[in-house]
N, CA, C and O atoms as a GROMACS GRO file, in nm:
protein
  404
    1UNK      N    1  -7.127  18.764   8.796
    1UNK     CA    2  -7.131  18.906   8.818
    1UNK      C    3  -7.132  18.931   8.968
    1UNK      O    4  -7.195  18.855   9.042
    2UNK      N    5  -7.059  19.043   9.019
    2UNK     CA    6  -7.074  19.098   9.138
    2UNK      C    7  -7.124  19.226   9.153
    2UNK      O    8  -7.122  19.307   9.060
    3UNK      N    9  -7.170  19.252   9.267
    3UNK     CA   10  -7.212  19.396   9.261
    3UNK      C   11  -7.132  19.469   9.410
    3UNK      O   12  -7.178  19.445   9.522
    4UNK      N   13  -7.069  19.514   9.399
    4UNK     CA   14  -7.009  19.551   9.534
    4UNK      C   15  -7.061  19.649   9.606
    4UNK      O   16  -7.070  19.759   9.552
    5UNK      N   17  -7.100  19.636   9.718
    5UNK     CA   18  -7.156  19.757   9.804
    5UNK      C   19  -7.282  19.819   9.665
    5UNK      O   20  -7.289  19.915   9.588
    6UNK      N   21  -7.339  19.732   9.688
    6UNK     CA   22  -7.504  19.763   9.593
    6UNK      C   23  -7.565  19.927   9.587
    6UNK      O   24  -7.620  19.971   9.486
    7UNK      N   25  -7.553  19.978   9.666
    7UNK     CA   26  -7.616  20.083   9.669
    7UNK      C   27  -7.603  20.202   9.566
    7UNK      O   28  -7.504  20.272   9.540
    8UNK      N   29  -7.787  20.208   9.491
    8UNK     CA   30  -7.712  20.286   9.404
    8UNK      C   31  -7.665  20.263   9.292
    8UNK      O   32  -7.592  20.347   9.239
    9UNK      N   33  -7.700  20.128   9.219
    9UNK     CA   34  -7.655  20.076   9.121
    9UNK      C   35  -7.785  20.046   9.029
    9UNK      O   36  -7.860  19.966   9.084
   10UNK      N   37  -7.824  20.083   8.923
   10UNK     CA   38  -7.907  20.071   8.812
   10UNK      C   39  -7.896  20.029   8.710
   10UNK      O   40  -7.812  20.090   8.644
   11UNK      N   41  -7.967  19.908   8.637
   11UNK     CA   42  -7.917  19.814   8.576
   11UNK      C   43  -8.040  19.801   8.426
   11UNK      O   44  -8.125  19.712   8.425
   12UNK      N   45  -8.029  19.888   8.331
   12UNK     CA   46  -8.125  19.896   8.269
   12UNK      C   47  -8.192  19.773   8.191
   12UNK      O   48  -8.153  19.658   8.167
   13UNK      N   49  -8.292  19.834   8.166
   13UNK     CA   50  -8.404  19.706   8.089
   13UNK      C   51  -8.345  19.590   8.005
   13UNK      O   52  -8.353  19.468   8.023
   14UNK      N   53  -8.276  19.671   7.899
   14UNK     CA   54  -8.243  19.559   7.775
   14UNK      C   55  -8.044  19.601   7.795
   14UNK      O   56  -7.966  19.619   7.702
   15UNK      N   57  -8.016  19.607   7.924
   15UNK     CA   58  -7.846  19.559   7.910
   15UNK      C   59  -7.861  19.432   7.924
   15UNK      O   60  -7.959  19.365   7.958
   16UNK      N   61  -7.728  19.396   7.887
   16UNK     CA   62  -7.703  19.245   7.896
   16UNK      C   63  -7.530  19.248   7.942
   16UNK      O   64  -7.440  19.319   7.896
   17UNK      N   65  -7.524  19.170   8.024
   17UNK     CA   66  -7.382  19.174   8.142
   17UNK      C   67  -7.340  19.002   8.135
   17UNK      O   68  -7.402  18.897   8.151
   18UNK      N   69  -7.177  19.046   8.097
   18UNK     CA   70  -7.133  18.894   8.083
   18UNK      C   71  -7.089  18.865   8.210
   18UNK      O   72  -7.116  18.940   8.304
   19UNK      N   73  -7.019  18.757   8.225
   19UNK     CA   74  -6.917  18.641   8.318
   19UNK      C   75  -6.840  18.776   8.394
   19UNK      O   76  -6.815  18.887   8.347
   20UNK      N   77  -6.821  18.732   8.498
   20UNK     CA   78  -6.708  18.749   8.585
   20UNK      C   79  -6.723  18.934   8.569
   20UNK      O   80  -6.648  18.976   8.481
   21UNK      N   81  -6.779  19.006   8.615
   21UNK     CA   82  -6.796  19.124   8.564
   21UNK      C   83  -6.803  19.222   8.747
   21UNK      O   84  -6.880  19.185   8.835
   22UNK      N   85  -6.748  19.292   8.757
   22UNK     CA   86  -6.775  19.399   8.902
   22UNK      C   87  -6.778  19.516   8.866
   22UNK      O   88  -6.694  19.589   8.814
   23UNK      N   89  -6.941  19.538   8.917
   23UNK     CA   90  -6.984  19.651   8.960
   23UNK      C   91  -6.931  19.721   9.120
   23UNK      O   92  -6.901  19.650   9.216
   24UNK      N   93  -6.929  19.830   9.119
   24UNK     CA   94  -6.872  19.932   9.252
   24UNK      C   95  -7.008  19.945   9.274
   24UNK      O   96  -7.089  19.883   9.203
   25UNK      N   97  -7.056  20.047   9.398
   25UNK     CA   98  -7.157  20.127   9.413
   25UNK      C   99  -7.151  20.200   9.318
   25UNK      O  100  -7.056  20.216   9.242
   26UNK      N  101  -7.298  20.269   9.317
   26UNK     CA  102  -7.345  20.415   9.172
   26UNK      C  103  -7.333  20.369   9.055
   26UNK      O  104  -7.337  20.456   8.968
   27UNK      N  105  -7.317  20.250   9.012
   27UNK     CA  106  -7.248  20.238   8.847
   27UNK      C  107  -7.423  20.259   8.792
   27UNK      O  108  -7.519  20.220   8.858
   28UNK      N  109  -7.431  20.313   8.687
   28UNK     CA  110  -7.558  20.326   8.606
   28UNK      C  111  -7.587  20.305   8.490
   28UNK      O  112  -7.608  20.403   8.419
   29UNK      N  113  -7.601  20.147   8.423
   29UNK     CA  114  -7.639  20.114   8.279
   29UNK      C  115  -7.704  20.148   8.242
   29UNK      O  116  -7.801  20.073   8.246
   30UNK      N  117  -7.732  20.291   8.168
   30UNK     CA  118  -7.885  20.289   8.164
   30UNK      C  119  -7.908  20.330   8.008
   30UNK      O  120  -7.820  20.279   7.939
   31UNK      N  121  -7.964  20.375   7.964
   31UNK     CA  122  -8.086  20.399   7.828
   31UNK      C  123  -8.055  20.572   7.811
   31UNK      O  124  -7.994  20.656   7.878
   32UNK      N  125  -8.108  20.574   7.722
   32UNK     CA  126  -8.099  20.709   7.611
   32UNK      C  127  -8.258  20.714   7.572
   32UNK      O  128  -8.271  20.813   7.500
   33UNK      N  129  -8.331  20.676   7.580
   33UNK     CA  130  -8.469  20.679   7.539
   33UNK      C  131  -8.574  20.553   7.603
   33UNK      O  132  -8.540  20.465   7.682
   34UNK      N  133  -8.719  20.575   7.537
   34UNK     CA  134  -8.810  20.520   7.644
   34UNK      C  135  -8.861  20.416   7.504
   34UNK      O  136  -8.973  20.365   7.511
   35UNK      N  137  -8.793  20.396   7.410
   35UNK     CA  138  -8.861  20.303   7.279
   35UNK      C  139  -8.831  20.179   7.359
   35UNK      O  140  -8.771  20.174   7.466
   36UNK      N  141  -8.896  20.055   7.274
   36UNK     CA  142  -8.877  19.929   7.325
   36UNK      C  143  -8.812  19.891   7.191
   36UNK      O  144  -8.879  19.873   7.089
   37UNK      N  145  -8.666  19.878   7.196
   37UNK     CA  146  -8.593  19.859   7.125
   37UNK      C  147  -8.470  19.839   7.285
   37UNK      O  148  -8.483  19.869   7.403
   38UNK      N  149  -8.335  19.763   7.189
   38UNK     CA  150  -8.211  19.788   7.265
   38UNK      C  151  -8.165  19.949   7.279
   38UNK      O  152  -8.163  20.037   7.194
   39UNK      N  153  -8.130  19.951   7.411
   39UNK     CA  154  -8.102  20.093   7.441
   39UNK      C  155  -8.019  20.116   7.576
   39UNK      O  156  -7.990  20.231   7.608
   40UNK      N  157  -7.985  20.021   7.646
   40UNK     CA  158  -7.896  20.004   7.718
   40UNK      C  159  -7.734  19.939   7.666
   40UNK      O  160  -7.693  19.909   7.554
   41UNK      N  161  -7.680  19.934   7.775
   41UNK     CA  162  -7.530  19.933   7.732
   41UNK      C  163  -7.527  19.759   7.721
   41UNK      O  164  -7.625  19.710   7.776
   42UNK      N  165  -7.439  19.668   7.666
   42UNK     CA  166  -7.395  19.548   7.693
   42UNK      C  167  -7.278  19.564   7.696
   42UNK      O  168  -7.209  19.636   7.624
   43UNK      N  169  -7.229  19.459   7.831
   43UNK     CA  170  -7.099  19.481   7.884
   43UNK      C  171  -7.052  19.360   7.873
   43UNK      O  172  -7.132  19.274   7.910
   44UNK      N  173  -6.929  19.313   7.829
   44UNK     CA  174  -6.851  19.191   7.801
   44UNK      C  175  -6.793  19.130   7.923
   44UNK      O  176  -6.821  19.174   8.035
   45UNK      N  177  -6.709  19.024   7.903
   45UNK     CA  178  -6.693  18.894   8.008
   45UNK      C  179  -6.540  19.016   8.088
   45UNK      O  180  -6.469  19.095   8.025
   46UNK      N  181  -6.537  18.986   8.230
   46UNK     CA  182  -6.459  19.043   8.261
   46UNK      C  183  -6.409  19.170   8.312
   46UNK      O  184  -6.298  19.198   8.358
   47UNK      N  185  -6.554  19.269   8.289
   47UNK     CA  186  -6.535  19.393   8.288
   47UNK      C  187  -6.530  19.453   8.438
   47UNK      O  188  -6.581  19.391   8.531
   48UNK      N  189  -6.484  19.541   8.451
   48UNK     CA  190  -6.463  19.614   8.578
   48UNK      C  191  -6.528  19.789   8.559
   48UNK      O  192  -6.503  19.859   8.461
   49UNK      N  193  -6.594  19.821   8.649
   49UNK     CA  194  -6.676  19.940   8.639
   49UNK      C  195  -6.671  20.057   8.759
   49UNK      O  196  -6.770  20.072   8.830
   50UNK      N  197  -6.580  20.120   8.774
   50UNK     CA  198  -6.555  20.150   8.918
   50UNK      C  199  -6.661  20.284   8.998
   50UNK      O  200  -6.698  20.369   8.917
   51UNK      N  201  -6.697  20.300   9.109
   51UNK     CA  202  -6.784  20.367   9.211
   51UNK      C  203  -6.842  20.484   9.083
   51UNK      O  204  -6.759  20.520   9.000
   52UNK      N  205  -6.986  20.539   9.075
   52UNK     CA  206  -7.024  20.614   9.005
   52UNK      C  207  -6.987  20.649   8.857
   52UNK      O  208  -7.004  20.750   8.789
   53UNK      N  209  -6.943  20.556   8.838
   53UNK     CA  210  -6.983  20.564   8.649
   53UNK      C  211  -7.113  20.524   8.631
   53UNK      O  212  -7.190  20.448   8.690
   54UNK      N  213  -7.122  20.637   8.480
   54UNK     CA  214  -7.223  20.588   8.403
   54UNK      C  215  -7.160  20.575   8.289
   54UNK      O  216  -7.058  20.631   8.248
   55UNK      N  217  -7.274  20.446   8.209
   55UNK     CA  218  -7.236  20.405   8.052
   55UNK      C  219  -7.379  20.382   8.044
   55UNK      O  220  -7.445  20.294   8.100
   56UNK      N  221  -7.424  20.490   7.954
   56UNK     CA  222  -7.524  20.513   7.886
   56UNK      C  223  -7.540  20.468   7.738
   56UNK      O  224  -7.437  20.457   7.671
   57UNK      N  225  -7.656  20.443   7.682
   57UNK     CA  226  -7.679  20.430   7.533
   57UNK      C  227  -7.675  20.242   7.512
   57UNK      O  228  -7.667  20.178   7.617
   58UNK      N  229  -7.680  20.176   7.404
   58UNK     CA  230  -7.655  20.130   7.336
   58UNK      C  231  -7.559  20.121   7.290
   58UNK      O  232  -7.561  20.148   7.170
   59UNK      N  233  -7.425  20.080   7.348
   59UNK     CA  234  -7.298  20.069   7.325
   59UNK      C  235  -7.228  19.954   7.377
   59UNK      O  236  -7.305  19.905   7.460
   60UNK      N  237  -7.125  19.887   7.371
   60UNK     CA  238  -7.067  19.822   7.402
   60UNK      C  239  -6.937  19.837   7.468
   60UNK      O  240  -6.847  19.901   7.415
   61UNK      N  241  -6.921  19.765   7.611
   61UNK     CA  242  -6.785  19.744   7.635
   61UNK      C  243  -6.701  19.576   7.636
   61UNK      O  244  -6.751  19.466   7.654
   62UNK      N  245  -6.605  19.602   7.616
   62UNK     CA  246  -6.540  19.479   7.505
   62UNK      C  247  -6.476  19.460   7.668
   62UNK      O  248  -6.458  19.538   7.761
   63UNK      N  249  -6.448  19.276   7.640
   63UNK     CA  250  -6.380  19.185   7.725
   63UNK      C  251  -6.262  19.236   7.853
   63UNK      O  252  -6.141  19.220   7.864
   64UNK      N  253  -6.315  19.270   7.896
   64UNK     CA  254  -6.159  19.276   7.992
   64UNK      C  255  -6.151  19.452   8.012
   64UNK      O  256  -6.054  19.494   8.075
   65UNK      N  257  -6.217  19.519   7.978
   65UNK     CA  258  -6.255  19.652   7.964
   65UNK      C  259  -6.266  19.717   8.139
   65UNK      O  260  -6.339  19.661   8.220
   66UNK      N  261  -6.183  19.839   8.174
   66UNK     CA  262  -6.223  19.901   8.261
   66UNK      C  263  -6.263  20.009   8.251
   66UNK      O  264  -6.224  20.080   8.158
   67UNK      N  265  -6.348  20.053   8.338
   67UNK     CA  266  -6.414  20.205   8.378
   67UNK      C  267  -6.372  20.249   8.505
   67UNK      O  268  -6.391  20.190   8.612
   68UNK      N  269  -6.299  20.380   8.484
   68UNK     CA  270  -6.263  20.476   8.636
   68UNK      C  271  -6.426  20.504   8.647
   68UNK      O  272  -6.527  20.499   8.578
   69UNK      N  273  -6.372  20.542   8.808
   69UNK     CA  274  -6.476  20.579   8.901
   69UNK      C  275  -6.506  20.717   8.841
   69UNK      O  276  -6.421  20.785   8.784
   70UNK      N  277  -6.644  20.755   8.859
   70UNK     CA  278  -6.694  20.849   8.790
   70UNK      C  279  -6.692  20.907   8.660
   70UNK      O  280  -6.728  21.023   8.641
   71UNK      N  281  -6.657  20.840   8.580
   71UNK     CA  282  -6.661  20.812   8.446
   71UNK      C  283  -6.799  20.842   8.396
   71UNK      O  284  -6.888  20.850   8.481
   72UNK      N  285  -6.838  20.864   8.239
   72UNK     CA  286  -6.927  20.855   8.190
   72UNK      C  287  -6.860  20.824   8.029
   72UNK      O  288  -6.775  20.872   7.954
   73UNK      N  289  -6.971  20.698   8.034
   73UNK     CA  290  -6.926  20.618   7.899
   73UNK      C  291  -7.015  20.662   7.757
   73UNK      O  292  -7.135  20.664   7.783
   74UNK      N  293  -6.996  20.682   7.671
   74UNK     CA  294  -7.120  20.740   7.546
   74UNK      C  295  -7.092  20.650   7.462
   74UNK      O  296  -7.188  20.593   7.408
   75UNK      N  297  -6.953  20.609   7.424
   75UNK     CA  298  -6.934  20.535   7.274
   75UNK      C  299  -6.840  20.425   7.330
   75UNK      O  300  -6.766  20.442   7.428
   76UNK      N  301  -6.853  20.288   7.241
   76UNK     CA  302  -6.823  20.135   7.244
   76UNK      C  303  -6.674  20.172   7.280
   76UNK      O  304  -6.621  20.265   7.218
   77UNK      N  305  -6.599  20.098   7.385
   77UNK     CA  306  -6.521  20.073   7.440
   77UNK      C  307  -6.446  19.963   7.370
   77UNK      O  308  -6.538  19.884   7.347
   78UNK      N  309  -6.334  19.907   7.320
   78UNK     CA  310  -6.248  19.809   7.303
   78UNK      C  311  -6.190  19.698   7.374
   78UNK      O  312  -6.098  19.729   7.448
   79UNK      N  313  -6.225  19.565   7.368
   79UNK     CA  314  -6.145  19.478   7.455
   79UNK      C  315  -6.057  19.523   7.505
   79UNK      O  316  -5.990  19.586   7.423
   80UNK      N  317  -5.994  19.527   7.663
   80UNK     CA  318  -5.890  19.541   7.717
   80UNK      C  319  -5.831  19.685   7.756
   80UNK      O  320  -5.731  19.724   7.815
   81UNK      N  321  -5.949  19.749   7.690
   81UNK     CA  322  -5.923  19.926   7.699
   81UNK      C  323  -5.924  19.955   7.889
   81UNK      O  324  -5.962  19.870   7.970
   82UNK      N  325  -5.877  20.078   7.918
   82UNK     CA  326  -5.905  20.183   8.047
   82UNK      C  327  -5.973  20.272   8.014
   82UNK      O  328  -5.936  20.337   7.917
   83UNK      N  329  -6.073  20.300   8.069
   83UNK     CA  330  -6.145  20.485   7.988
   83UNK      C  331  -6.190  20.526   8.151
   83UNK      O  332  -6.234  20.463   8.247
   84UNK      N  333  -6.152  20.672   8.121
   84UNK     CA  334  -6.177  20.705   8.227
   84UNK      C  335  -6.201  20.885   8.228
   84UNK      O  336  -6.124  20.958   8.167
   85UNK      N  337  -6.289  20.925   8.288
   85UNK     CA  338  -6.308  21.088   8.267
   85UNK      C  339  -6.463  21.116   8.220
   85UNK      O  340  -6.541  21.024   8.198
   86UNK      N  341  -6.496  21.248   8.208
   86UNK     CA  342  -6.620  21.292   8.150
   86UNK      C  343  -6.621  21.382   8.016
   86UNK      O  344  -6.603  21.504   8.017
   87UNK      N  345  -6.642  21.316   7.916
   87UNK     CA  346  -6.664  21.198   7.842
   87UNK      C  347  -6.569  21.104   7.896
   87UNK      O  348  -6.466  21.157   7.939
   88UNK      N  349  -6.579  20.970   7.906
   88UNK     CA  350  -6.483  20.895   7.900
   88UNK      C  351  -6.379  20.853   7.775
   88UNK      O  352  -6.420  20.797   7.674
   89UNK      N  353  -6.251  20.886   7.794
   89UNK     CA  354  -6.133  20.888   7.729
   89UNK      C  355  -6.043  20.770   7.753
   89UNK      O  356  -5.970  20.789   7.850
   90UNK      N  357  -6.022  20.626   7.681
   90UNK     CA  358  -5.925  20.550   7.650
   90UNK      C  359  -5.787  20.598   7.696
   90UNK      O  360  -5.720  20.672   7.625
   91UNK      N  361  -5.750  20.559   7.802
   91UNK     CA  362  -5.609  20.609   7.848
   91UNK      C  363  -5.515  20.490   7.838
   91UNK      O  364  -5.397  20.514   7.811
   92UNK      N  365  -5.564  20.336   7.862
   92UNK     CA  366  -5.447  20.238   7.768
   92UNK      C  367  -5.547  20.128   7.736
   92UNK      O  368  -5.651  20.094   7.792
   93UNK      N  369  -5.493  20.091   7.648
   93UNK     CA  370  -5.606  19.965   7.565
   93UNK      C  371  -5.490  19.841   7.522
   93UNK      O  372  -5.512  19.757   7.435
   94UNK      N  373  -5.353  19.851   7.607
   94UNK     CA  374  -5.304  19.714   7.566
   94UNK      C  375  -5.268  19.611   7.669
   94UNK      O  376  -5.172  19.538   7.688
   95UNK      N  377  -5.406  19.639   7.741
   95UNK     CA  378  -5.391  19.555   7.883
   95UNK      C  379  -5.421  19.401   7.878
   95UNK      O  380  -5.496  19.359   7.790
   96UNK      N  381  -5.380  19.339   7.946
   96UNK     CA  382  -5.393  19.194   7.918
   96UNK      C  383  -5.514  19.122   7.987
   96UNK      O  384  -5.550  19.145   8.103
   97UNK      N  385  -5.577  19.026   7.897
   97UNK     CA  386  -5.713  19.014   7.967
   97UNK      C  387  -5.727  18.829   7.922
   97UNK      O  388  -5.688  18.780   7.816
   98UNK      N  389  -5.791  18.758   8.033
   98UNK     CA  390  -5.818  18.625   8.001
   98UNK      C  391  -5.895  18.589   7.937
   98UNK      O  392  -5.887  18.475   7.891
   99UNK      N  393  -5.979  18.655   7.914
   99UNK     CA  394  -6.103  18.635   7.790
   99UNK      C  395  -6.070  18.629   7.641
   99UNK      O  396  -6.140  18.586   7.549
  100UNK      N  397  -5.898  18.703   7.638
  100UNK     CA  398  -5.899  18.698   7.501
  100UNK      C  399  -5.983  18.839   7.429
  100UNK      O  400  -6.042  18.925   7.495
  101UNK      N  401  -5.970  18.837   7.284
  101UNK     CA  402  -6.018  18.928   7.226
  101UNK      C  403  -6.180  18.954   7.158
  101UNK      O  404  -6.206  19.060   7.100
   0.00000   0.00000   0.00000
């Protein structure tokens, strides 16, 4: 994992972050509630997350998965997807990724 230009980046309790993965500045994994349960996001091998997104909740982003800058993520993302916007919106998902599916 990288974190690029750190500042500003929040990495909640119970996410879990795979292989080879870059964070921008501002990116924010964070939680939907204060239970001690899973409640952060888990992010797959490969992922790219660009300057001020958030991906909130208990959701997943799949292998090879990107996030535009300032994005906000609510619901599970697909291997190989782009989402990008507020809500974040899937703009192509047949991108090619080394991780596989």
């Amino acid at each position: 994992m990288f974190i690029d230009h750190g500042i500003g980046v929040v990495i909640g309790e119970t996410a879990e972050i795979g292989g080879d993965v870059l964070l921008y500045q501002g990116v924010v994994l964070g939680g939907t509630s204060t239970a001690k349960e899973k409640r952060h996001p888990t992010v797959g091998n490969g992922v790219v997350i660009g300057s001020d997104a958030l991906v909130i909740g208990n959701i997943k982003l799949g292998n090879g998965s990107k996030v535009g800058a300032g994005s906000v993520v609510l619901k599970d993302v697909p291997n190989r997807a782009t989402i990008v916007g507020v809500p974040g919106k899937i703009v192509h998902g047949k991108r090619k990724c080394a991780y596989g599916s």
